[in-house]
N, C-alpha and C positions, 0 to 999 in steps of 0.2 A: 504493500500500500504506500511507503514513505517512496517510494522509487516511482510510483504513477505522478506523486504531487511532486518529486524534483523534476521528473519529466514536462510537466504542463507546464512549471515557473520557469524552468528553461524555456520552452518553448515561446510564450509568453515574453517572455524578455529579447527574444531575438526579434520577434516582431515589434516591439517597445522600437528596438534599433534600428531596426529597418525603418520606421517611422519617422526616426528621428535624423536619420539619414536622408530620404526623402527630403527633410523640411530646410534641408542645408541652412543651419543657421547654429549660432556660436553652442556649444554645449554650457558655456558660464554664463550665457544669458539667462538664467533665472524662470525666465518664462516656460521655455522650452524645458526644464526640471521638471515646473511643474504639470505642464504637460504629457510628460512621459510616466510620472506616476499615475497620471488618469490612465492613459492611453493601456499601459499594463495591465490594472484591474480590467478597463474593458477587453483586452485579447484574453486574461486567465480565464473570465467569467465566457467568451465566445467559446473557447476550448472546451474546455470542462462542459459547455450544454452540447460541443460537438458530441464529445465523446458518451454521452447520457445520450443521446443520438442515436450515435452505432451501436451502444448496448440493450439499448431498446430492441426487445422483442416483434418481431413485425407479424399485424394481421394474417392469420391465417397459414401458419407458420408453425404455432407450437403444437400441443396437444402430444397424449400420449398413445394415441390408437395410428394404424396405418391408413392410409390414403385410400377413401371408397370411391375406384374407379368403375365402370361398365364395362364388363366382360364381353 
């Protein structure tokens, strides 16, 4: 489980920098700080609902009987 959540804040953090990359502007300006602490909650919280996502169960999918086809 601690190896999912270093995974996502990883994650998470490279898009922070891509971002911030993107904005070509001074890293000591201040503004863009505080930018990038936003910007990170918003990609952790996008990931983590990614991944809540793909582990989502999909309609028609589960169950535990085999598949009633027409012979």
């Amino acid at each position: 489980m601690a190896n999912n959540v270093d995974n996502e804040m990883v994650a998470a953090a490279i898009l922070a920098a891509g971002f911030a990359s993107a904005q070509r502007v001074a890293l000591s300006g201040g503004v863009l700080e505080d930018t990038l602490k936003e910007k990170y909650v918003e990609f952790l919280a996008f990931i983590r609902a990614q991944k809540a996502t793909e582990s989502a169960p999909r309609p028609g999918t589960g169950g535990a009987g085999r598949s009633k086809r027409k012979k």
